[in-house]
N, C-alpha and C positions, 0 to 999 in steps of 0.2 A: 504494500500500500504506500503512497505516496505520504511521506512525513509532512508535507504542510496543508493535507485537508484536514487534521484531526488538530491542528496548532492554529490557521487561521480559516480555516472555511467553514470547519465545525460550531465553534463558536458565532460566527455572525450566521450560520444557517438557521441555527437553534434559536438567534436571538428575533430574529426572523419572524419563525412560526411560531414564536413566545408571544408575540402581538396578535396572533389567533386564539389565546388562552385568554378569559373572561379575566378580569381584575379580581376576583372572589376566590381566581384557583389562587391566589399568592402562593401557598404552602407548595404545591404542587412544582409551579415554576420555579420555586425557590430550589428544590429538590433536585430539575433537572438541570439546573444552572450549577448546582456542588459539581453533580456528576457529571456535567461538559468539564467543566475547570479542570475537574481530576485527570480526565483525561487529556486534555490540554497540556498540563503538566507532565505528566506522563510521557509522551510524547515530547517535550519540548527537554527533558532531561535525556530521553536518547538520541534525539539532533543535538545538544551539547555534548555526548560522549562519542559522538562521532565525528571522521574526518571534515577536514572544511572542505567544502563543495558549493557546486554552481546549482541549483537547484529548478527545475520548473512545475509548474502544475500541469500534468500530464493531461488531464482529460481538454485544458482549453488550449493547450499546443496542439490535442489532434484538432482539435476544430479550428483552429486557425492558420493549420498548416501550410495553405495555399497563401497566406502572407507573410512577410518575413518581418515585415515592419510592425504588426502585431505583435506575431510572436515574439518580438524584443524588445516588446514593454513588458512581457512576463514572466521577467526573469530576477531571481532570488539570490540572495549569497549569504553561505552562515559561514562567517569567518570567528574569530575568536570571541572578539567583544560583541558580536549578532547574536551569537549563542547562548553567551553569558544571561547579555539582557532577556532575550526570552525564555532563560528557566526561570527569570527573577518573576517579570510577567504573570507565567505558568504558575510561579510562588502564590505570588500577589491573589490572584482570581479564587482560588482555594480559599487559602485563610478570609477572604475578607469576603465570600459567598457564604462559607461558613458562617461566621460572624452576623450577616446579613438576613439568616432565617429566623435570629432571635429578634434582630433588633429593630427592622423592618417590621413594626405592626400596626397598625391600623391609625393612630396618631401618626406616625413616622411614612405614611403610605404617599409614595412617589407614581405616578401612572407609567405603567412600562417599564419599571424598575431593571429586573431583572431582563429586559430583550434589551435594552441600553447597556447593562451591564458586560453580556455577552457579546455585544458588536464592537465594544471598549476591548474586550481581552483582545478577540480576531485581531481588529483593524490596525493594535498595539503592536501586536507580534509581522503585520504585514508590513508594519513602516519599518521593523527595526531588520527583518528580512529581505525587504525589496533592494534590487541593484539599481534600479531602473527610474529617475527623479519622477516621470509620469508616473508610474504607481507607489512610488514612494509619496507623492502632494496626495495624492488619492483615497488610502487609506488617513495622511495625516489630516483632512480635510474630515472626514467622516469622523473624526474623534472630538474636532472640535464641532459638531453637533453633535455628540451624545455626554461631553462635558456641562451643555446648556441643559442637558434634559433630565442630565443626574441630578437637578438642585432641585428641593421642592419650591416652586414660587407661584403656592396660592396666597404670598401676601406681597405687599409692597414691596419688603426689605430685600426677600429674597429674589422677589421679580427683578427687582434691581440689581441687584446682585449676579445673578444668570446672564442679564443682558448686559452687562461688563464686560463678563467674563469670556462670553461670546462676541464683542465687539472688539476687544483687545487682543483678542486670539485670532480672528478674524482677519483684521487688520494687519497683524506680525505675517500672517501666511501668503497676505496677496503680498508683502513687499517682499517674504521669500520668495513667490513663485516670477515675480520681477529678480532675483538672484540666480534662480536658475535659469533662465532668459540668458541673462549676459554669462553663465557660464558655460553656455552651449555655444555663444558668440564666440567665445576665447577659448573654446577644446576643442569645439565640432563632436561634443559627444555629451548624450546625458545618463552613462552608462557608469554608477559613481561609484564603483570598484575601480575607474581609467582614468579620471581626473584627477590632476593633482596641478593646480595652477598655482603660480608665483603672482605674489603681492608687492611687483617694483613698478607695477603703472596702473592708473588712476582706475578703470576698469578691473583691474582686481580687487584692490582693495573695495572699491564699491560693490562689490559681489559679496567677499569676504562678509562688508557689514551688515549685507541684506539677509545675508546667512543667520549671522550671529543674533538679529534680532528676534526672529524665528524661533531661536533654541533658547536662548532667552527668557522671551515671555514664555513658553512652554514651563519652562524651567521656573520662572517666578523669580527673575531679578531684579534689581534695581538700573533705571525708573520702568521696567517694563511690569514691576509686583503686584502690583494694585489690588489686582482680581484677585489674589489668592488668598488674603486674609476677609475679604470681603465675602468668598464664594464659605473658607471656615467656620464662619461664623454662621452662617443662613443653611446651611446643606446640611442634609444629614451627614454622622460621621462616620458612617459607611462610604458613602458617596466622595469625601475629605481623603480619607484613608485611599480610596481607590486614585484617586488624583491627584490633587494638587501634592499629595504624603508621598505617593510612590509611580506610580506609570507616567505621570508628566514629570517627573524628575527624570527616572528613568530615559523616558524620550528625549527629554528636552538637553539633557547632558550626554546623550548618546550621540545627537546631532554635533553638540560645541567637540565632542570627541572626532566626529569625522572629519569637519570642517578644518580642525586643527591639525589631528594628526595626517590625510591622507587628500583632503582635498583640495587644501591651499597650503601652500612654503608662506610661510609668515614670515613677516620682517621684523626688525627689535623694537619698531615704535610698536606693531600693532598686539606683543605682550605687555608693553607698557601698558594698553588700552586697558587688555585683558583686569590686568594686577590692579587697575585701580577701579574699575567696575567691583572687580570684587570685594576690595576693602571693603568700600560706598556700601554693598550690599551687606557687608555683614555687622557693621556695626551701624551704620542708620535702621536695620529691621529690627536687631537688639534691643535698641534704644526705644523700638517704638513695642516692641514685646512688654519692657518693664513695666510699661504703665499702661497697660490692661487687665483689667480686673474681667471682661466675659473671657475664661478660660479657654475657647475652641480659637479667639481668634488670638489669645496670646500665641496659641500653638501654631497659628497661619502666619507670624510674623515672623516666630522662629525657625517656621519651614523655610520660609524666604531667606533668612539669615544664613543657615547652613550653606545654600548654594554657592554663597557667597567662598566659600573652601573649595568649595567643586574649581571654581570660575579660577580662583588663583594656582589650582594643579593646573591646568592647563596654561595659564598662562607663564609658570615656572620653563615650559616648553622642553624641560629635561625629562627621562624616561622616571625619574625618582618621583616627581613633582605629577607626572601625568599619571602616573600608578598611585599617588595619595589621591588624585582628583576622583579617579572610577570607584578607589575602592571606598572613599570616602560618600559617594553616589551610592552604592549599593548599602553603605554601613546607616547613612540617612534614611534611604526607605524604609530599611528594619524597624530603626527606634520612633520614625515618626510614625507610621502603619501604627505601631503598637500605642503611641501617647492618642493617639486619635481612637484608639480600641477603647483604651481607658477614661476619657472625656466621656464618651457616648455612652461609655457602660454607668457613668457617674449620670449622668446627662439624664436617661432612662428610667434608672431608681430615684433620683429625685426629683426630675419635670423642672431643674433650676440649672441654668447655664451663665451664674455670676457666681464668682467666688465668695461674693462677700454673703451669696443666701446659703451656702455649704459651708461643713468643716468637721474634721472629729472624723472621717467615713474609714479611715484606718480598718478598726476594729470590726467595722459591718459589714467590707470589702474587704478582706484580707488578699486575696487575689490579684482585683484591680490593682490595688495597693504597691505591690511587689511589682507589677509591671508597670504600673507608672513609675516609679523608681528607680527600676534598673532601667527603661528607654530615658528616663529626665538623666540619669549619671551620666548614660552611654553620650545624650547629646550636648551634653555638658564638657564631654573632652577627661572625666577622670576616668583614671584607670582602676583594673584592667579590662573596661568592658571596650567596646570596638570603634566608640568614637576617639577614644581615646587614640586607637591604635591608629584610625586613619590619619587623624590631625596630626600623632606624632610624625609618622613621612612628609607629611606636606612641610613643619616646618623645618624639618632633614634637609627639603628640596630647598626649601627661601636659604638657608644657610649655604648649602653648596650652590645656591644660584646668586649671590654675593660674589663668588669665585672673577666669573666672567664680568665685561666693559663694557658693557650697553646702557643704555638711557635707563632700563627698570632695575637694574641690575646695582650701579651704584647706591641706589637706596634700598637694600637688601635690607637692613634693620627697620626700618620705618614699616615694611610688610609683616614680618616678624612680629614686633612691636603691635599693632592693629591687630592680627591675628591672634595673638596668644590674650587680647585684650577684650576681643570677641568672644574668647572661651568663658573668662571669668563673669561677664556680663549676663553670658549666655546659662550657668552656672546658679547668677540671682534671681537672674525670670525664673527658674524650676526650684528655687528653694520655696518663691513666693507661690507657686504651681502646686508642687506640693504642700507645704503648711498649709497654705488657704482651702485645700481641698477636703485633705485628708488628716493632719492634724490637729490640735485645737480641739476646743467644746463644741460637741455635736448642737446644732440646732433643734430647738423644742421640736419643731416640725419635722425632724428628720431619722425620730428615734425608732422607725419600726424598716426605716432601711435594711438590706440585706443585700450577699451579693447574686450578682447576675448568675442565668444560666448557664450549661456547659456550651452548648453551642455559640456564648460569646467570650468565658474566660480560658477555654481550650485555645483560640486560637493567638490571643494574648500569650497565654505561658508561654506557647510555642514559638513566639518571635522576643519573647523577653531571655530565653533559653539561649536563644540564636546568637543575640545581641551579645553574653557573656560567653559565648562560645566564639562567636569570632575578634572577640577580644585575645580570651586566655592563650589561644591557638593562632594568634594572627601570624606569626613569624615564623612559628613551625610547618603551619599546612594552609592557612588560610592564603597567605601571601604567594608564598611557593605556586600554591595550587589552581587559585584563582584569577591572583592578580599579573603574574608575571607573566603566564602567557598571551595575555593583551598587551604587553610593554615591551618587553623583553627583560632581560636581566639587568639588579640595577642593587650598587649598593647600598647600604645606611653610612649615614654621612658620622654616627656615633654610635658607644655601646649603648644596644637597648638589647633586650630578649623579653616576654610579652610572658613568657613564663616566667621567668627569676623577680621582673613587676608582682604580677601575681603572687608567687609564692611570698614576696616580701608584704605584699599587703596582707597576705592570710597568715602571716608571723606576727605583726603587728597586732590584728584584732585579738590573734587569740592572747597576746601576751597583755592588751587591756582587758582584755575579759578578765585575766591572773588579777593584775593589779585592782577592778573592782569585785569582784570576790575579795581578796583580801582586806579591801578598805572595809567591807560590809561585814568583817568577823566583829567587829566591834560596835558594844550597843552606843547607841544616840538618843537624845531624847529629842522629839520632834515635838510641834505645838502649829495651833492653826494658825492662820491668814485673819487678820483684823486692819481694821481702817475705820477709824475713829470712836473704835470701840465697837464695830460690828463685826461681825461673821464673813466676810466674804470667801470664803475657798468653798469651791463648787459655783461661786456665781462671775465672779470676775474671769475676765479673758482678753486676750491679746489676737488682735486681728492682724497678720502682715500683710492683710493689704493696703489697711490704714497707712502703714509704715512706708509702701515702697509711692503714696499719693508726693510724699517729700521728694521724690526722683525730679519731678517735674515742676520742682518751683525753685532745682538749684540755676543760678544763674547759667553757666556754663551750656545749661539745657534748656532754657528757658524760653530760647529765641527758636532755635530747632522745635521746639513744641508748640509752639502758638504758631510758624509753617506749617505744621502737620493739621493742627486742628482748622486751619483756614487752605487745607486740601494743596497746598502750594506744591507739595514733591508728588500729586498724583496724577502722570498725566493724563488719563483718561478727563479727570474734572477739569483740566489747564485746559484740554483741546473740547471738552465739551461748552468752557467758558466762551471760547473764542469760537465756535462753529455758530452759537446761541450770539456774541454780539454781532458778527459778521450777518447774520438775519437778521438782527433788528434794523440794521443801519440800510439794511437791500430793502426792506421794509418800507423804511421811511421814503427810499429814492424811490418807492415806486408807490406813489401817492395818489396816480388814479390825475391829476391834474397834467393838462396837456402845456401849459409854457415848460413845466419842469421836465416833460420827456423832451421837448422840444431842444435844452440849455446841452440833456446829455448828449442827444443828436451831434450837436452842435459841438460840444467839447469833443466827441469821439474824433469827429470828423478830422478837426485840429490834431489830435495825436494820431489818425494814419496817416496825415500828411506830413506830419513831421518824422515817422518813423519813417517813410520812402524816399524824403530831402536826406535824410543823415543815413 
């Protein structure tokens, strides 16, 4: 059987005749939606264990046999890093359909959930397998309609929100498919396994950019982010998890991957470009994470954030740097997939998505709990969970890429510096993520909470599991196994090993655990909590979110925050300003009164005769 009917045709087939299913089957659809995935997966893990190859879909080469020019729009490559991403894909569809049979109910009900779902995996795995830019825009075209149709928007917020998301994506895909234009002008080919064009005249580099913004917004950068904290906040986080968290990551870094490494020779300004895009992205999203108190879209700022590591492996341009980028892409969708598992699973049992109406859920989620946790460490950068491990190569790469004389290259510390400075930040948004959620005095209202079922904290374990697993193992098999063969071979620029991390941090714990034991052999005498002569312990409490409201009234921030809140870094609202004044003023010129069409007559005239004199 042909390995990509059962990876992308299966999927959009199913999701297909899934729109022949009554909105009532939910259960039903749901059920056969596991069961594509699974086998999606399935299949997408023996196309990764197999050689790289050219691939076609047999049944519509025979039928288009008699054309040749046909036939060579349908044409496939699973090279190294095509493979990768569509096990991750094949990953993704599983856990987060799983997920989706619990969480998906009847408040959470989306029309067509599930045949959107499954035309997302297909058309996912078709962009990241296609050779061919025709079928490659093709499938990428069909994802941004079923991205619009993953968000519930029976209200305002989220209408709005949809129609962003779909106009900003929209938008980025016609000025790629204006890139792939000029890079059929300058190869004669749009066959993009044979491209590989130089950026030393002006027609490259504008291809290059048309490229990049493409993978970009996909991606959720800066200023192309907009949608994605917008789309976090209003979707279900089913729909979060599947997206903006991991198959548009996925995609959208899979593209800056090809662009970079095989489609274009980059020149030293256009890493410069790279490396300060991603600064921008990772500490402006940070910044704007801290001071959000509705927790799904703190998590939409922080997705945004990450990329921003993505964005500087690539643009390090070294194999060190390019291997932190991917594996740092795949180590992000893990831990986000999972904090977005964890939101919707809080999200569900309490029907409250501000932090400040949660707290205390620890004890009634013990589950959740752990996986939000261990993905908030992971994306925090400590070790030894996997954020860690990728972030540490990336700054391996800014160090050995200080080495070389180029324009980005001289200021090797100031990336460094911004980077390791994004960690810590990144660090405070998920201490306030967690306290405000999970720690603290439970809400009178929130005392008969309990956790979710297996169908949603099964698939949580499962990627919080992962997340410590390609941490502990990153240098021994993870690296080795997965990442090098996308890059090739490449040193550590210092001693690290992911296990002797490890083992020293589990030497550490157990050796406080010795020292509290022994503090605790000896009696103390304890006594209550009073304030002014009353009783307060069991009533007083400490809110961080209260705490982290000060972020935003330090000077230094102060100016950045009153931008943000008056939309100034969004450009969706900057060009929606300007499309809405540019109508008013066309408005007015056309006033129905004839001396005034008359004057512009009149003026026109004047400027094409001056344009034909000069």
């Amino acid at each position: 059987m042909n390995i990509l009917y059962p990876i992308i045709l299966l999927p959009i087939a199913a999701g297909i005749v899934l729109f022949l299913f009554p909105e009532r089957a939910k259960a039903v659809k749901g059920i056969i939606t596991v069961i594509v995935s699974g086998i999606a997966l399935y299949f997408s893990y023996k196309l990764f264990a197999s050689p790289n190859q050219t691939l076609y879909i047999t049944l519509l080469s025979q039928l288009t046999e008699g054309s040749d020019t046909v036939r060579g729009l349908l044409i496939f490559n699973s090279d190294s890093l095509s493979k990768t991403v569509t096990l991750f894909i094949g990953f993704f569809g599983v856990m987060i359909s799983l997920y989706s049979l619990a969480y998906i109910s009847r408040k959470k009900r989306i029309l067509n959930y599930y045949s959107n779902f499954l035309i997302t995996i297909g058309a996912s795995a078709g962009v990241v397998l296609s050779d061919h830019f025709i079928l490659f825009i093709t499938f990428w075209g069909v994802l941004g309609l079923t991205l619009y149709k993953l968000i519930k928007s029976d209200d305002e917020k989220s209408s709005a929100a949809a129609k962003k998301s779909f106009i900003l994506i929209g938008a980025s895909d016609s000025i790629m498919i204006f890139g792939i234009g000029l890079l059929w002008v300058l190869s004669g080919s749009l066959r993009i396994s044979g491209i590989q064009t130089p950026t030393d005249n002006a027609l490259g580099v504008i291809a290059f950019i048309t490229l990049l913004i493409g993978a970009l917004t996909k991606a959720g950068a800066f200023p192309l982010h907009s949608w994605v904290p917008d789309y976090a906040e209003t979707a279900p986080a089913s729909s979060s998890a599947l997206l903006p968290a991991s198959l548009d990551k996925l995609l959208g870094i899979y593209l800056l991957a090809r662009i970079c490494m095989s489609l274009f020779i980059l020149n030293s300004w256009l890493y410069l470009v790279l490396m300060i895009i991603g600064v921008i992205t990772i500490i402006s999203a940070v910044l704007m994470a801290l001071i959000q108190n509705h927790y799904k879209r703190l998590l939409g700022f922080t997705a945004v954030s990450q990329v921003g590591y993505m964005i500087i492996g690539f643009g390090l341009g070294s194999p060190i740097g390019i291997a932190g980028g991917l594996f740092h892409m795949i180590n992000h969708t893990l831990y986000d997939c999972g904090l977005f598992f964890s939101a919707g699973s809080v999200e569900k049992r309490t029907e409250k998505d501000n932090m400040e109406d949660v707290g205390g859920l620890s004890t009634a989620m013990p589950l959740t709990f752990f996986t939000a946790l261990i993905c908030a460490l992971s994306i925090s950068g400590v070790p030894p969970f996997n954020g860690f491990a990728s972030k540490w190569i990336i700054y391996q790469g800014i160090i050995e890429f200080g080495r070389a004389s180029g324009p980005a290259n001289k200021v090797w510390v100031i990336w460094l510096i911004l980077t390791v400075f994004g960690s810590a930040l990144t660090l405070a948004c998920f201490i306030k993520f967690i306290s405000g959620i999970f720690l603290g005095r439970r809400k009178e209202g929130l005392k008969d909470v309990k956790e979710v079922s297996i169908l949603m904290w099964l698939p949580m374990i499962i990627i919080a599991i992962i997340c410590i697993g390609f941490g502990v193992f990153a240098t021994k098999y993870v690296v080795p196994k997965l990442i090098i063969p996308l890059v090739g071979e490449f040193e550590y620029g210092g001693v690290w090993s992911s296990g002797t991390v490890t083992g020293l941090i589990v030497a550490s714990l157990f050796i406080g655990f010795l020292i509290y034991l022994v503090g605790n052999l000896k009696k103390f005498r304890t006594t209550g909590v009073y304030a002014g002569g009353e009783d307060i312990e069991g009533v007083a409490d400490f809110s961080s979110v209260d705490y982290y409201k000060t972020i935003s009234e330090f000077k230094i921030f102060a100016a950045f925050y009153r931008g943000a809140e008056k939309k100034l870094f969004d450009l969706y609202d900057n060009s929606k300003r300007i499309i809405l004044g540019l109508n008013k003023f066309f408005s007015k010129c056309h006033s129905g009164e004839l001396p005034l069409y008359v004057t512009w007559v009149f003026l026109g005239m004047i400027i094409i005769i001056a344009i034909l004199i000069l």
